[in-house]
PAVO-793425 format. One record per atom (N, C-alpha, C, CB): x, y, z; residue number from 0; residue in three letters; atom name. Coordinates in pm, 1 decimal, always signed. Atoms other than C-alpha are relative to their C-alpha. Glycine has a CB too. Layout:
BEGIN
ATOM/X/Y/Z/NUM/ALA/CA
...
***
This chain:
BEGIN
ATOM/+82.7/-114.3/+32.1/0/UNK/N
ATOM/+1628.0/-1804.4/-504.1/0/UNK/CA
ATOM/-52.5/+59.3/+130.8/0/UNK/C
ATOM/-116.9/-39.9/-95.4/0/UNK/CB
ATOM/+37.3/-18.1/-134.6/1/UNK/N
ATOM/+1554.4/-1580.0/-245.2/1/UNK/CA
ATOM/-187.2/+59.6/+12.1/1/UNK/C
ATOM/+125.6/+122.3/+63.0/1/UNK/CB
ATOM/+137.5/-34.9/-2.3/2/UNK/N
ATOM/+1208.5/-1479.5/-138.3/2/UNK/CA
ATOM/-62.5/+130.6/-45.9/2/UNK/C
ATOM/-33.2/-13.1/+118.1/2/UNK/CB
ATOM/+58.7/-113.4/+88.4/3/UNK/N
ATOM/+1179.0/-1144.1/-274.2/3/UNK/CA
ATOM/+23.2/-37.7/-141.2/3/UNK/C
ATOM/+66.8/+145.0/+28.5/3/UNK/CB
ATOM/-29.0/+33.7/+144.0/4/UNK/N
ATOM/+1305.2/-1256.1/-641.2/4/UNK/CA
ATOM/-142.4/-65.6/-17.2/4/UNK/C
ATOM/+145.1/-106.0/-33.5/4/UNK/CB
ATOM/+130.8/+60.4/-12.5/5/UNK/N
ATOM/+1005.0/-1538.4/-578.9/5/UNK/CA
ATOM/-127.2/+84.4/-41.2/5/UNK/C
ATOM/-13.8/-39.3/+138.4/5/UNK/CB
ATOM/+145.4/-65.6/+22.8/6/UNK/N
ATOM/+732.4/-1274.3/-516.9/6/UNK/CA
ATOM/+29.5/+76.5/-131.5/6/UNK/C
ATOM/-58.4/+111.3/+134.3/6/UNK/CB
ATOM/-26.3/-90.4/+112.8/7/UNK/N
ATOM/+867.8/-1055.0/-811.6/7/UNK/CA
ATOM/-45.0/-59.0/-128.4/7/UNK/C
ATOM/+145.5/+34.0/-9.3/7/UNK/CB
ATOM/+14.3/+66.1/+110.0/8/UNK/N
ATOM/+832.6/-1338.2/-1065.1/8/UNK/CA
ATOM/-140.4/-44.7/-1.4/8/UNK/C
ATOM/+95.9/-103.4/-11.4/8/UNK/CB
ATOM/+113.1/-7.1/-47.7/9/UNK/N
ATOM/+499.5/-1388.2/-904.7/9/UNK/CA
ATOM/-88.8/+95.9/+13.6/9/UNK/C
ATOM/+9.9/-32.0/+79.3/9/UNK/CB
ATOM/+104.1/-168.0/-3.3/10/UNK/N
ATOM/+390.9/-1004.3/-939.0/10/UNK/CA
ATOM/-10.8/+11.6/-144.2/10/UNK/C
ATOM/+88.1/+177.0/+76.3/10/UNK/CB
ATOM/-20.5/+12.3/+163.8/11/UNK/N
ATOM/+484.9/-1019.9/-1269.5/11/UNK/CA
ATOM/-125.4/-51.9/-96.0/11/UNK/C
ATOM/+122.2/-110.0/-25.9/11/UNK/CB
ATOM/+145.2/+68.0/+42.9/12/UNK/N
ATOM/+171.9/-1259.7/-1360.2/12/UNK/CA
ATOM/-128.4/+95.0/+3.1/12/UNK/C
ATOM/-35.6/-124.8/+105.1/12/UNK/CB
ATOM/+134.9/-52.9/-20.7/13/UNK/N
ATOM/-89.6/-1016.7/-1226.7/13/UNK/CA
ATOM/-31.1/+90.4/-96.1/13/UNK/C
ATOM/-19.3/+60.6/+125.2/13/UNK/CB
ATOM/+19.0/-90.5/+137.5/14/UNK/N
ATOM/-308.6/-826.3/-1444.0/14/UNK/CA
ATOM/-74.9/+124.4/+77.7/14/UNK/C
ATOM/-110.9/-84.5/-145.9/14/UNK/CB
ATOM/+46.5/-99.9/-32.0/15/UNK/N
ATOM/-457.8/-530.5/-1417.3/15/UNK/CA
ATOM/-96.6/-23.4/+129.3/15/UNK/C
ATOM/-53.9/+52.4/-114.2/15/UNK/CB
ATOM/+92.1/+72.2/-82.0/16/UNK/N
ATOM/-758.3/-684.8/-1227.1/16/UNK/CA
ATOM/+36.1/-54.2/+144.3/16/UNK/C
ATOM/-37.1/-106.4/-75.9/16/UNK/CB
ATOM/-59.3/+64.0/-149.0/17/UNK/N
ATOM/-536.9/-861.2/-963.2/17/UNK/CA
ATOM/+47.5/+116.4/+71.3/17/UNK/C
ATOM/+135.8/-115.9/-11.9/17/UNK/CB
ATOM/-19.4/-95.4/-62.1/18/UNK/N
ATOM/-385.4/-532.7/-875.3/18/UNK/CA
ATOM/-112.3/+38.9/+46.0/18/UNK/C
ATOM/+60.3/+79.1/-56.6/18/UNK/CB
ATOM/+99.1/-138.0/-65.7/19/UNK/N
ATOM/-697.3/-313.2/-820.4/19/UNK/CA
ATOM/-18.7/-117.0/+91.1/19/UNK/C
ATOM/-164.3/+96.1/-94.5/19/UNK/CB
ATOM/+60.5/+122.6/-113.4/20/UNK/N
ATOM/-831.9/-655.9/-618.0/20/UNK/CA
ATOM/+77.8/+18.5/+112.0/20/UNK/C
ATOM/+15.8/-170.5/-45.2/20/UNK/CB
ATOM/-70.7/-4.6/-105.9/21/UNK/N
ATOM/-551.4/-617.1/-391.9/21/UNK/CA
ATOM/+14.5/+153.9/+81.7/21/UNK/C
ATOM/+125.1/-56.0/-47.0/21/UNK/CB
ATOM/+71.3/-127.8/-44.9/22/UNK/N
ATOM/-606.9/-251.4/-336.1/22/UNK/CA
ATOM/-94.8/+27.6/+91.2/22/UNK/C
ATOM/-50.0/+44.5/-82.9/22/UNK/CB
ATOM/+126.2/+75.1/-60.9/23/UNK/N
ATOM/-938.5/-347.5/-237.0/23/UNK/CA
ATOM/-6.6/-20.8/+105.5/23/UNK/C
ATOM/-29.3/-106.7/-34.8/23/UNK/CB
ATOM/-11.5/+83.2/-158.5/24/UNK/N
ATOM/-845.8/-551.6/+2.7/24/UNK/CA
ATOM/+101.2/+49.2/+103.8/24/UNK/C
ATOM/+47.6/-160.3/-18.3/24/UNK/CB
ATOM/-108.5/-127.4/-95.2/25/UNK/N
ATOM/-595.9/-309.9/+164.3/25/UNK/CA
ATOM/-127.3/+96.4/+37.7/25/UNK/C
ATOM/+156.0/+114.6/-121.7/25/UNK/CB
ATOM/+117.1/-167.2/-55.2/26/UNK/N
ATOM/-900.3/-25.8/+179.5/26/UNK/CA
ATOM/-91.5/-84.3/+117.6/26/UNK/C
ATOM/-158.8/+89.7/-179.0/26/UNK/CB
ATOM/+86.2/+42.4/-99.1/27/UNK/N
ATOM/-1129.9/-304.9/+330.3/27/UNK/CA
ATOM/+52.3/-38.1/+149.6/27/UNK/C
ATOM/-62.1/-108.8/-56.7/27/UNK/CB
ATOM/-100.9/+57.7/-112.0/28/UNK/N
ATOM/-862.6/-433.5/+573.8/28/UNK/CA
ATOM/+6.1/+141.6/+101.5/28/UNK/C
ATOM/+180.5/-53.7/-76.5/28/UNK/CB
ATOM/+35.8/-144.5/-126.3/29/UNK/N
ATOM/-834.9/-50.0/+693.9/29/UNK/CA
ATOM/-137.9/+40.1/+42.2/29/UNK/C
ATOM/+48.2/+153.0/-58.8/29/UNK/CB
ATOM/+120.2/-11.9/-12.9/30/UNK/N
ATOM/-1183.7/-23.6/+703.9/30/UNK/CA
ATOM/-68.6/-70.4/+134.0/30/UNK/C
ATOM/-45.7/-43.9/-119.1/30/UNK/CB
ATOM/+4.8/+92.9/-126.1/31/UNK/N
ATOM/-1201.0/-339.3/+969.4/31/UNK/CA
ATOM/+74.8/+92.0/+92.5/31/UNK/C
ATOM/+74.5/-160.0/-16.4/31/UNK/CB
ATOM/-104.4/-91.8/-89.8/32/UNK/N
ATOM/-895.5/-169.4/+1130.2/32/UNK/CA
ATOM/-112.2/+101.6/+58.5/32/UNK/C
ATOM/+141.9/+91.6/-102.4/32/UNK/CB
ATOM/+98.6/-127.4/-31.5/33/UNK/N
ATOM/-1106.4/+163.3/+1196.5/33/UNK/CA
ATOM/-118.2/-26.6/+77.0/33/UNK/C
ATOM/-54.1/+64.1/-126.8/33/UNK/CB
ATOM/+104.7/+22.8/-90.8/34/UNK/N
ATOM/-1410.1/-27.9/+1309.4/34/UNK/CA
ATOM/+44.4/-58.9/+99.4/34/UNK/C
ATOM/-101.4/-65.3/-43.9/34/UNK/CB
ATOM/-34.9/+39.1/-133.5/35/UNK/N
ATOM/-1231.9/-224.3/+1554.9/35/UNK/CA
ATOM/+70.5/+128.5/+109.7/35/UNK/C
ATOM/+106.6/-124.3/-25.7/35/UNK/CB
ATOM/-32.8/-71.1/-59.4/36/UNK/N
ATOM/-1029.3/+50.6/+1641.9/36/UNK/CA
ATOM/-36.3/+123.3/+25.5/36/UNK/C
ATOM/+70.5/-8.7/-18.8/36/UNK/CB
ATOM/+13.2/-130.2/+47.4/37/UNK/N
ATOM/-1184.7/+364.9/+1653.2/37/UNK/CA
ATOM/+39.0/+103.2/+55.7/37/UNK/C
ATOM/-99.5/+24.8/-19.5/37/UNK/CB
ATOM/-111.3/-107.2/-38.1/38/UNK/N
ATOM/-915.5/+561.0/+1835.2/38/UNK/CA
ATOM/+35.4/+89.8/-101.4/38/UNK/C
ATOM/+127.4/-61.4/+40.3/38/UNK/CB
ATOM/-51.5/-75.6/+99.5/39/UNK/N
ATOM/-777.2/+595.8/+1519.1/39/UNK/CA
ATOM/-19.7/+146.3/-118.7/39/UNK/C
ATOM/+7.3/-83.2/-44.8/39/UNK/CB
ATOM/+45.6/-122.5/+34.9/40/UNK/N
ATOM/-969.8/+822.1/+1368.5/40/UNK/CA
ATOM/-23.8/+125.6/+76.5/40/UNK/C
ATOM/-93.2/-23.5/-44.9/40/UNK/CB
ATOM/-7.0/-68.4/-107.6/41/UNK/N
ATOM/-926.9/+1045.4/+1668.4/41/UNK/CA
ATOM/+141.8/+105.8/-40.0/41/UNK/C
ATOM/+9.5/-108.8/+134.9/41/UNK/CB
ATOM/-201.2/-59.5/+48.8/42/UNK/N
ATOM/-522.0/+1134.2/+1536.9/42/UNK/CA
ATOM/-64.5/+109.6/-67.2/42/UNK/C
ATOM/+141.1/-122.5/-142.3/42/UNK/CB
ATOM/-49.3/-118.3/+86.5/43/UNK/N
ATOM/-437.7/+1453.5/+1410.9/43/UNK/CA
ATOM/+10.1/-8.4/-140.6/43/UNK/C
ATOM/+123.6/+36.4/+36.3/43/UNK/CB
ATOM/+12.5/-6.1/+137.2/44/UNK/N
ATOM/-485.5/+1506.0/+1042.4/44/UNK/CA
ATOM/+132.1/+10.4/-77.2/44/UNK/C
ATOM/-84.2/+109.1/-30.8/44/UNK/CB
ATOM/-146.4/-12.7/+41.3/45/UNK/N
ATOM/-70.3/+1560.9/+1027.0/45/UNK/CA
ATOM/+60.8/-124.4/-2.8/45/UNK/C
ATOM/+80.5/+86.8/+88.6/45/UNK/CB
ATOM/-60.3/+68.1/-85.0/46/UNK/N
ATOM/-26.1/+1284.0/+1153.9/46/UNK/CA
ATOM/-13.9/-123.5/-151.5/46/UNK/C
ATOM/-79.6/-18.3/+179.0/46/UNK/CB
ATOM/+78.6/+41.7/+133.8/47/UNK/N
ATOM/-248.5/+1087.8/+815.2/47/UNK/CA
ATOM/+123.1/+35.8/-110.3/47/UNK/C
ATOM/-165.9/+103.4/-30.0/47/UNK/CB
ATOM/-170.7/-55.1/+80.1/48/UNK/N
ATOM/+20.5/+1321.6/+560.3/48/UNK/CA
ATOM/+112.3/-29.6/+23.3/48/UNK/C
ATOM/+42.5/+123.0/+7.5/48/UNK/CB
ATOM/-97.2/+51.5/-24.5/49/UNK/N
ATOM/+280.7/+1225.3/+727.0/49/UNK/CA
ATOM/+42.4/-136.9/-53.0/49/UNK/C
ATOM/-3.0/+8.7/+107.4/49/UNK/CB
ATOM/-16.4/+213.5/-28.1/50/UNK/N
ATOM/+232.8/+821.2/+720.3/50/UNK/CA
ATOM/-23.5/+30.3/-194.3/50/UNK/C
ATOM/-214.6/-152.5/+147.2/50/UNK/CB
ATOM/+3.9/-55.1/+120.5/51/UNK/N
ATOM/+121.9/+970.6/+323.1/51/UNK/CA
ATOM/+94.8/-8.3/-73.2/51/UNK/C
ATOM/-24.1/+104.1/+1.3/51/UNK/CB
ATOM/-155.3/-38.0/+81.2/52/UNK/N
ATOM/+450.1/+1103.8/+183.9/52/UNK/CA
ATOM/+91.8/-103.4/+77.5/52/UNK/C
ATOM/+70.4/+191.1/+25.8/52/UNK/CB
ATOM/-55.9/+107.5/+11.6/53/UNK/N
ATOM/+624.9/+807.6/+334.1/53/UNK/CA
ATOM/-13.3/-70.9/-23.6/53/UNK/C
ATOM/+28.9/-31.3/+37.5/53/UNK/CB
ATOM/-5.5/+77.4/+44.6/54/UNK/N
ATOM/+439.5/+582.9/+200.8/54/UNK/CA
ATOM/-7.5/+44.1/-157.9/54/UNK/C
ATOM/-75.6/-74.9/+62.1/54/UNK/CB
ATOM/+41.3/-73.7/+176.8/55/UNK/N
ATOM/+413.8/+777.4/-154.2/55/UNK/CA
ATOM/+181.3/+13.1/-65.7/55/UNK/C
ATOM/-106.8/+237.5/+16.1/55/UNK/CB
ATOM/-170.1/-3.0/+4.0/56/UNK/N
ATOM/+858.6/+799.7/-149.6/56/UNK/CA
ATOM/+23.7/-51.4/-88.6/56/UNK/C
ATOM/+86.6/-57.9/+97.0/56/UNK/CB
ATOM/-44.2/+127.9/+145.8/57/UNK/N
ATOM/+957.2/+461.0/-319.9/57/UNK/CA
ATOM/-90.7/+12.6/-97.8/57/UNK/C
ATOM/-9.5/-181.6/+34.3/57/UNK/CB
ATOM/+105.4/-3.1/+130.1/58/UNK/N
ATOM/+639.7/+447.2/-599.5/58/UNK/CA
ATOM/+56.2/+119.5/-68.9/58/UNK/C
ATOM/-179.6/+22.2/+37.9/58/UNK/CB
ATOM/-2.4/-124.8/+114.9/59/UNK/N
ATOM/+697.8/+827.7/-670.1/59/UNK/CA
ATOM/+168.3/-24.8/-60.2/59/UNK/C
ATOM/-29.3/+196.2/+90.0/59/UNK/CB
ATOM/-150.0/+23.5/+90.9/60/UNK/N
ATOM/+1127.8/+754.3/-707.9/60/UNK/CA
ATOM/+17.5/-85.3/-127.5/60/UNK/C
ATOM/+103.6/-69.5/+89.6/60/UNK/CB
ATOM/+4.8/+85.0/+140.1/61/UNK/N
ATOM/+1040.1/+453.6/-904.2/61/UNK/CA
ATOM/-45.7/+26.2/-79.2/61/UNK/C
ATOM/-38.6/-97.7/-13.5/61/UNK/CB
ATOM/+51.6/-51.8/+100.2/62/UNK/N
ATOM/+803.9/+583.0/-1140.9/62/UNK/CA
ATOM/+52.3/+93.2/-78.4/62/UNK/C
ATOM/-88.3/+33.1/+29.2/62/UNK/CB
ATOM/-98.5/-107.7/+96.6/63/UNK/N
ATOM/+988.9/+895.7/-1243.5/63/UNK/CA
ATOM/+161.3/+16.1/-2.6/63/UNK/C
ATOM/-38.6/+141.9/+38.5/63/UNK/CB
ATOM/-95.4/+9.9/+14.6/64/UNK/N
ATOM/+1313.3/+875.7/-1152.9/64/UNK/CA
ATOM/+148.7/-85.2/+13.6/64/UNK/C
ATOM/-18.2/+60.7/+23.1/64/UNK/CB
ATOM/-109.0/+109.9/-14.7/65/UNK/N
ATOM/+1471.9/+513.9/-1163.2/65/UNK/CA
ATOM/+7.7/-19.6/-147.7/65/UNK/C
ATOM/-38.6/-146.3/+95.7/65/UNK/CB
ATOM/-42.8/+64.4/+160.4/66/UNK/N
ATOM/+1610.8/+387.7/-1518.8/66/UNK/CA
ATOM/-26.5/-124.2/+13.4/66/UNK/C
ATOM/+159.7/+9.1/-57.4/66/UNK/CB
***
């Protein structure tokens, strides 16, 4: 079994609750990020949209237009 199959059968379990939790902890994680770094908030506002619609690609294909 390879290691993505693993986590899949393992995503599978979570409930509603475990998702948003992990959300969460992605916003707080950038949140650290930002205070340690605070270059970052310095970038160009194109620059934010950009990193956006590539990360928005796969979710939006899968959601509407995979079978």
């Amino acid at each position: 079994m390879g290691i993505i199959s693993y986590f899949n059968k393992r995503v599978k379990l979570f409930t509603i609750w475990d998702i948003k939790l992990c959300q969460l902890t992605a916003m707080l994680v950038m949140i650290i990020l930002i205070k340690l770094i605070p270059q970052i908030i310095t970038l160009n506002i194109w620059w934010y949209v950009i990193l956006l619609i590539l990360a928005a690609i796969r979710p939006m294909h899968v959601m509407f237009f995979k079978k």
